[in-house]
C-alpha positions as CSV (number, residue, x, y, z in Angstrom):
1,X,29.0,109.5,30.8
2,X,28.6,108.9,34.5
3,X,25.6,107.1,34.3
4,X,26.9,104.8,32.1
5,X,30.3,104.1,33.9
6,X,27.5,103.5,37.3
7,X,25.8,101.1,34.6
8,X,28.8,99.1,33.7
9,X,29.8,99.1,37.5
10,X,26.8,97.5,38.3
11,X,26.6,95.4,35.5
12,X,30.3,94.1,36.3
13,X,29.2,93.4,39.8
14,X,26.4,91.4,38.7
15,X,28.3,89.1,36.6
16,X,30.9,88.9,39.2
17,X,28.5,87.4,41.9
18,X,27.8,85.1,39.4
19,X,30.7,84.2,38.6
20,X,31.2,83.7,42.2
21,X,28.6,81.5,42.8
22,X,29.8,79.6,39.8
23,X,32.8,78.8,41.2
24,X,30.9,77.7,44.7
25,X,28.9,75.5,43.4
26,X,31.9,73.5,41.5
27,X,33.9,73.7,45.0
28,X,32.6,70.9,47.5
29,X,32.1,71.3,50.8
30,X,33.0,69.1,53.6
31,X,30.2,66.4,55.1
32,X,29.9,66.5,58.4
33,X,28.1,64.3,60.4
34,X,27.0,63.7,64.7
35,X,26.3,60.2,64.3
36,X,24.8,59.4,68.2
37,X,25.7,59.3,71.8
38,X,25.9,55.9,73.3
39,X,26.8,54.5,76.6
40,X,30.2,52.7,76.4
41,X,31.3,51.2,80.0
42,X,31.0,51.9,83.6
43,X,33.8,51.2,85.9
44,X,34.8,52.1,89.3
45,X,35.9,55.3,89.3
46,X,34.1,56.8,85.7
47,X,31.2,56.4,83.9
48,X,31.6,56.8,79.3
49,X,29.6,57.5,76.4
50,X,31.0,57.7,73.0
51,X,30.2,60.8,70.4
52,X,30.2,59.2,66.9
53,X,30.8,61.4,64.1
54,X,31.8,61.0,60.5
55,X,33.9,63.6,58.1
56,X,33.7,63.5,54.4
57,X,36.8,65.3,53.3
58,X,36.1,65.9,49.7
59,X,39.1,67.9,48.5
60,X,42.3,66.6,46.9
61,X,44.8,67.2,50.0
62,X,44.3,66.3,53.6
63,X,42.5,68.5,55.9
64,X,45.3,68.9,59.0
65,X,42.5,68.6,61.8
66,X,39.0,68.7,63.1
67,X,38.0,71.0,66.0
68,X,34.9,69.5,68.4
69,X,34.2,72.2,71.2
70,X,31.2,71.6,73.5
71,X,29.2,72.1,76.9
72,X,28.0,70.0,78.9
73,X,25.3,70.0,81.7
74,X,23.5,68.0,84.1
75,X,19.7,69.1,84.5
76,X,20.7,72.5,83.4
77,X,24.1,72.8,85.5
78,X,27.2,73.0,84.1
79,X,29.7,69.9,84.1
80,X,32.3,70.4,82.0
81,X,33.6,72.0,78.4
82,X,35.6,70.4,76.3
83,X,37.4,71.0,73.3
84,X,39.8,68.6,71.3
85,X,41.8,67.8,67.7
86,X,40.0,64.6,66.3
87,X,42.7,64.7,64.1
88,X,43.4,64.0,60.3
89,X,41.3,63.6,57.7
90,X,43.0,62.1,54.4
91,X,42.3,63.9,51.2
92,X,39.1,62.4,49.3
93,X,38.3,60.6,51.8
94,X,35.4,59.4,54.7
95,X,36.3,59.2,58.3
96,X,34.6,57.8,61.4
97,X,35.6,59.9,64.3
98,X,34.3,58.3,67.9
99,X,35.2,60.7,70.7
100,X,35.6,59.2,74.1
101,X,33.9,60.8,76.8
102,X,34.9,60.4,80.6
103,X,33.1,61.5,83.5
104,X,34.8,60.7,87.2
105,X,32.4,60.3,89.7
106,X,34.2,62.7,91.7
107,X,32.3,65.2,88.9
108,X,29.1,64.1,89.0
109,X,29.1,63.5,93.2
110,X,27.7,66.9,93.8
111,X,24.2,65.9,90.9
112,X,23.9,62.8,93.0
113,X,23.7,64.5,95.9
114,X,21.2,67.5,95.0
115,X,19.2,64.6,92.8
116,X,19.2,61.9,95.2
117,X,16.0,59.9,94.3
118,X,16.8,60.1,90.6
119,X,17.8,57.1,88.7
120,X,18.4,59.3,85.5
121,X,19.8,62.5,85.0
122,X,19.5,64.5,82.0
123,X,22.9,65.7,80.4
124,X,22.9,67.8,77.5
125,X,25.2,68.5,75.2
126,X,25.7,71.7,72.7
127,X,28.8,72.8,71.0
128,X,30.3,72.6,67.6
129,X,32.3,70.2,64.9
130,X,34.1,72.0,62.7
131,X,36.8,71.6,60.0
132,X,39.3,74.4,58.7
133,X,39.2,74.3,54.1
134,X,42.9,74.0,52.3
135,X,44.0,77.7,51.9
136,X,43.4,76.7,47.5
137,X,39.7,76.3,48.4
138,X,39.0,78.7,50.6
139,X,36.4,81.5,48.9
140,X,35.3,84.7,49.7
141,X,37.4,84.5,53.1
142,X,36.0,81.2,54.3
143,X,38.0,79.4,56.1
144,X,35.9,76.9,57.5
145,X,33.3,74.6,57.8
146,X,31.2,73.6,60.8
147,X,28.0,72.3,61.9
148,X,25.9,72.8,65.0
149,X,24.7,70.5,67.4
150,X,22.7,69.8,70.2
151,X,21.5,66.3,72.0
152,X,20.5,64.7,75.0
153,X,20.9,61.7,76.8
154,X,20.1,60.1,80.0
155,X,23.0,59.6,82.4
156,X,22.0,56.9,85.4
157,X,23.1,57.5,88.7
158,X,26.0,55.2,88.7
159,X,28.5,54.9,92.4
160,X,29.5,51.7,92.1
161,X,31.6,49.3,94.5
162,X,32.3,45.6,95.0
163,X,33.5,44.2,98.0
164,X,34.5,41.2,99.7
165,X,32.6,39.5,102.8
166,X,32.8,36.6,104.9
167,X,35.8,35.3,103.2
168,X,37.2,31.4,105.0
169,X,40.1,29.1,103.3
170,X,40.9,25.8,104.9
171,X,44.0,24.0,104.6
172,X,43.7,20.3,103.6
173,X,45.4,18.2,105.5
174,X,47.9,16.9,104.0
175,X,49.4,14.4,106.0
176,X,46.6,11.3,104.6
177,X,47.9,12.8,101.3
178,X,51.4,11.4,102.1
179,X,50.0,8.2,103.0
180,X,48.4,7.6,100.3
181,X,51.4,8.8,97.7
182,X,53.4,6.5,99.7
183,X,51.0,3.5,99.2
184,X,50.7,4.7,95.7
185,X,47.3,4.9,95.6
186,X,48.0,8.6,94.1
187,X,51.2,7.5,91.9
188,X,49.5,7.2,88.5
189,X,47.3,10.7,89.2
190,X,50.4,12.1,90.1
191,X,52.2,10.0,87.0
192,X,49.2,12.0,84.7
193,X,50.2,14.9,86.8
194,X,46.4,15.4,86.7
195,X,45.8,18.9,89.0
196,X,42.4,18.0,89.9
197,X,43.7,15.0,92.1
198,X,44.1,14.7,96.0
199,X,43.2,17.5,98.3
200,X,41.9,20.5,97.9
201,X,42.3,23.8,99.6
202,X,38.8,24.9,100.5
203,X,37.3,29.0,100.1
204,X,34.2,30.5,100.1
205,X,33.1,34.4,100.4
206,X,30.8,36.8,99.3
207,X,31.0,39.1,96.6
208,X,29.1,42.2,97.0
209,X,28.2,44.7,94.3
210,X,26.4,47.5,95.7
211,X,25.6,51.1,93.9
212,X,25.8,54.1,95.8
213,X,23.4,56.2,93.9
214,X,19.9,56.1,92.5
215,X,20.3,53.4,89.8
216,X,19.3,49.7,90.2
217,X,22.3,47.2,89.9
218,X,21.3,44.3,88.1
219,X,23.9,42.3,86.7
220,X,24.9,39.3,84.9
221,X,27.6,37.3,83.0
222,X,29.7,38.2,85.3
223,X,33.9,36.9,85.4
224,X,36.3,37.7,87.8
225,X,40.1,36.9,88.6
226,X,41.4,36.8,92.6
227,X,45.3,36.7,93.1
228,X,46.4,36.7,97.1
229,X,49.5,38.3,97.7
230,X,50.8,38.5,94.1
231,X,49.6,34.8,93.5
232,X,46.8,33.7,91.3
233,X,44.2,32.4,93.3
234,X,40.7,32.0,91.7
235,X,39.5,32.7,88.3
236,X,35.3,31.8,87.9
237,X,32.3,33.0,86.3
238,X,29.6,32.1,88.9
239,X,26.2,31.3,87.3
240,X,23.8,32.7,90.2
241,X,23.6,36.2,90.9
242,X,21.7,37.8,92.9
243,X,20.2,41.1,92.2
244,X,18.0,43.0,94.8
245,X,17.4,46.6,93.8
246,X,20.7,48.4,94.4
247,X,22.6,45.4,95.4
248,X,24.1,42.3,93.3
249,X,25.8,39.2,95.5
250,X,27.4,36.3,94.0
251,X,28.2,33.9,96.8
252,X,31.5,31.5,95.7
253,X,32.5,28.5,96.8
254,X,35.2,27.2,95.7
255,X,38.4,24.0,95.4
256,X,41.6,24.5,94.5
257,X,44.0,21.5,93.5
258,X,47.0,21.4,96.1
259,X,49.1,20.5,93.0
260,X,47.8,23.8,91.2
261,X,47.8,25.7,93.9
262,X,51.9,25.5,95.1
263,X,53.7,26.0,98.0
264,X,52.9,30.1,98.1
265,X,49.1,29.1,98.1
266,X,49.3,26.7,100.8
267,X,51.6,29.5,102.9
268,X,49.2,31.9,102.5
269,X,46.1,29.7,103.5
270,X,48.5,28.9,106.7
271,X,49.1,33.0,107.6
272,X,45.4,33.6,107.3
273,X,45.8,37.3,105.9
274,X,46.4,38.2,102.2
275,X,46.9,41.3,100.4
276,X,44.5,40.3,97.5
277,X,43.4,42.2,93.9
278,X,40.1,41.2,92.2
279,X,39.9,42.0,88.8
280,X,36.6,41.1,86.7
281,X,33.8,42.2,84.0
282,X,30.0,41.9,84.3
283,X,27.2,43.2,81.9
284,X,25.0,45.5,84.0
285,X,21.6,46.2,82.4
286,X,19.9,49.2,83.2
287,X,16.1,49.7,82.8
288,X,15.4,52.8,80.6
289,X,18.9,52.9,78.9
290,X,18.8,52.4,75.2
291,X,21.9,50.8,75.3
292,X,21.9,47.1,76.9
293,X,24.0,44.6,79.1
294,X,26.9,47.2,79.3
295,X,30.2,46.7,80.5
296,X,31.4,47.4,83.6
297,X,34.4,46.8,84.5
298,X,36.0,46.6,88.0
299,X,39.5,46.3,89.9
300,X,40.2,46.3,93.3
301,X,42.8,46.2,96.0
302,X,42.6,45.1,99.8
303,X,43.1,42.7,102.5
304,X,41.7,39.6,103.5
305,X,41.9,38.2,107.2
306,X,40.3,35.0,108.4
307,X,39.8,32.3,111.0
């Protein structure tokens, strides 16, 4: 009698694993997928790559988040670990999750410094995406889903800064400008209120875009927009740059209307001192980067004295 109550134990348990399995193989899984690592921008103060992945939520109610945890090192050092909510996933549905990642150069001062001939660093990445499974499709105490993953990517040795040299403005004079508006000789110009007539206030400078670290700086396409004192100034998009290994100069030379420019313009170029802010974009191209002309992107306050 035993033996055959051991018999139909067994036999139960057998049929119950199948049944089991049954039942997993009709219940979906999430698909989860690390799409790449790409370089996004660089900017003054940070340097970011964006982690693409993709979620296939195949169930029939949303999943309430997605947890990405991960580690991240520079030639074997630790930077940083990170762990977030990419959010919501809609039920029966596929979801394109980029995840921004920001690295101050404040953080990555102290690899510069104990790499200092490296134009490339290696950073690594290791860590998990995972999702939880509705509590009406969780089996045999799963309660969720997640997949490994590893990669690597180079990370240049980006410092940037941009700066402002041998700056001049001259002040037309304007006093031939009244004689000829009182001849007329400027009335119909002035009629057309054409901005590009009569004098011009005169600048020119420098501007100096030089990278601190290992990396070459090689730029082009490059815009930017100076304002003196709260007043727009300048906006241009120079077509020669010039790019010596760690060092990019743009030299301007510029004319600004008197009629565009207004009476703050014309104070300014008579205090010769400004407080000015430079705002501007360039693509900067980096040998050995998948990724290229990337964005970087640059703002900057100071002051501006002159003769």
């Amino acid at each position: 009698m035993k033996k055959i109550i051991l018999s139909l134990i067994f036999i139960l348990s057998i049929s119950s694993c199948k049944v089991v399995d049954l039942i997993k193989s009709t219940i979906p899984e999430p698909e989860i997928e690390i799409i790449g690592l790409k370089l996004s921008k660089i900017d003054l103060t940070e340097i970011t790559f964006i982690l693409d992945t993709s979620i296939k939520n195949p169930y029939g109610v949303s999943i309430p988040k997605s947890d990405l945890a991960f580690d991240v090192k520079v030639e074997g050092l630790n930077l940083t670990n990170i762990k977030t909510d990419l959010g919501v996933i809609k039920a029966k549905s596929t979801k394109d999750m980029p995840f921004q990642l920001n690295f101050k150069y404040t953080d990555l001062l102290s690899f510069y410094k104990k790499f200092p001939t490296k134009e490339f660093l290696k950073m690594e990445i290791k860590g998990d995406l995972s999702v939880p499974i509705p509590t009406q499709y969780q089996l045999a105490g799963k309660k969720s889903f997640a997949v490994p993953f590893q990669m690597e990517k180079p990370i240049p040795s980006s410092l940037p800064e941009v700066e402002i040299s041998n700056f001049s403005m001259v002040r037309p004079d304007l006093s031939q400008f009244a004689v000829d508006s009182a001849k007329g000789i400027l009335g119909g110009v002035l009629g057309k209120k054409d901005p590009n007539a009569g004098p011009k206030i005169e600048t020119e400078f420098d501007l100096t875009f030089l990278n601190k670290a290992a990396s070459s700086m090689n730029l082009s396409d490059l815009k930017f927009n100076l304002d003196l004192d709260g007043v727009k100034f300048l906006s241009a998009s120079p077509e020669e740059i010039i790019n010596q290994g760690k060092t990019s100069t743009v030299k301007v030379k510029a004319f600004v209307p008197v009629l565009d420019a207004g009476s703050a313009l014309m104070s300014i170029a008579k205090n010769k001192t400004a407080k000015y802010d430079l705002k501007g974009v360039s693509d900067w191209a980096i040998p050995g980067m998948d990724e290229s002309n990337i964005p970087f992107k640059y703002s900057k306050l100071g002051t501006l004295k002159w003769k």
